[in-house]
C-alpha positions as CSV (number, residue, x, y, z in Angstrom):
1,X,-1.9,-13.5,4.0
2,X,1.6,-14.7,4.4
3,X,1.8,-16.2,8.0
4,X,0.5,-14.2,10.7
5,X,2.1,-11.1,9.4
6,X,-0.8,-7.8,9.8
7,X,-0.2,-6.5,6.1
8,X,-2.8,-3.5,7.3
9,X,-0.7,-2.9,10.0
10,X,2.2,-2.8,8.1
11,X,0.9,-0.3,5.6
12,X,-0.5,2.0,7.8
13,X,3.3,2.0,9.6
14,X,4.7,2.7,6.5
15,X,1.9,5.6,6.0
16,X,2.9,7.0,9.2
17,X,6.4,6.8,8.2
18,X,6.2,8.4,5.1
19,X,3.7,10.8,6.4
20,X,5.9,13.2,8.4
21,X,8.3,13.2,4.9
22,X,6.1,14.1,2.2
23,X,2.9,16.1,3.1
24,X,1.2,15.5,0.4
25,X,0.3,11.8,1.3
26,X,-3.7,11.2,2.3
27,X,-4.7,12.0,5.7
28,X,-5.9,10.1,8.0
29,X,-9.8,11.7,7.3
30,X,-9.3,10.4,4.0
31,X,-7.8,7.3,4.4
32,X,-11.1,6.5,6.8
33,X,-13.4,7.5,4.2
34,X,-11.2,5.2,1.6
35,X,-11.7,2.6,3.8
36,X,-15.3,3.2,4.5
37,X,-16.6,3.1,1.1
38,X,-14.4,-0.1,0.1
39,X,-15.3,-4.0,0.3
40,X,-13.3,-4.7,2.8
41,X,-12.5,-8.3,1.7
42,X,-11.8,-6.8,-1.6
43,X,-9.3,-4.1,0.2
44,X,-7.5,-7.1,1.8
45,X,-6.9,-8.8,-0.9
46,X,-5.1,-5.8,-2.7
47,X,-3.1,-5.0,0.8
48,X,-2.1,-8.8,0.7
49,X,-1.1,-9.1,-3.2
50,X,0.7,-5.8,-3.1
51,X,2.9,-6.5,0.0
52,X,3.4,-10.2,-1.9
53,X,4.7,-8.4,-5.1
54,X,6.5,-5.7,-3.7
55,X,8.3,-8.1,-1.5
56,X,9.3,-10.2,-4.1
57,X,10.5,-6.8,-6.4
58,X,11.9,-5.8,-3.7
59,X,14.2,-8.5,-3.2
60,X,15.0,-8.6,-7.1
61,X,16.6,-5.1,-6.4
62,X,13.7,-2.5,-7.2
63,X,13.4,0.1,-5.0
64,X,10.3,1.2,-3.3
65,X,9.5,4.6,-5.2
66,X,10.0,2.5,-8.2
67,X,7.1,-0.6,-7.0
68,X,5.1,2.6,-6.1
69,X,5.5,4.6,-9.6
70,X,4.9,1.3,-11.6
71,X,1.3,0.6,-9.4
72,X,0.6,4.7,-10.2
73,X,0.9,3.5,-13.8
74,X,-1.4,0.8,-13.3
75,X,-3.9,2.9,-11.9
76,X,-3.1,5.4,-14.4
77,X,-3.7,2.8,-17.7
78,X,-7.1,1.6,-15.7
């Protein structure tokens, strides 16, 4: 974790944020059952590298539908 930022925190603000634009985000029944069924240390780690990364790509000049559509190609080559 990068100092004593909350990267969980800071997700689920951006979820909430994005939430009320575009309905078909996760809700939050299925964010808790996401959450439920996953290591939590392992979920942690992923929270923490991807705010790492997409702050750093961020700051290179990528936008953040662009971080997001590059990690749905991840997932999509896995």
């Amino acid at each position: 974790m990068v100092g004593d930022f909350d990267t969980y925190k800071w997700f689920k603000k951006q979820y909430k944020e994005e939430s009320n634009i575009n309905e078909s985000w996760l809700g939050p029944d299925q964010i808790d059952r996401f959450e439920g069924t996953a290591n939590m240390r392992d979920l942690k780690t992923l929270q923490d590298m991807i705010f790492v990364l997409s702050t750093d790509w961020m700051q290179e000049g990528f936008e953040k539908g662009d971080i997001k559509e590059y990690i749905n190609h991840l997932i999509d080559k896995s």
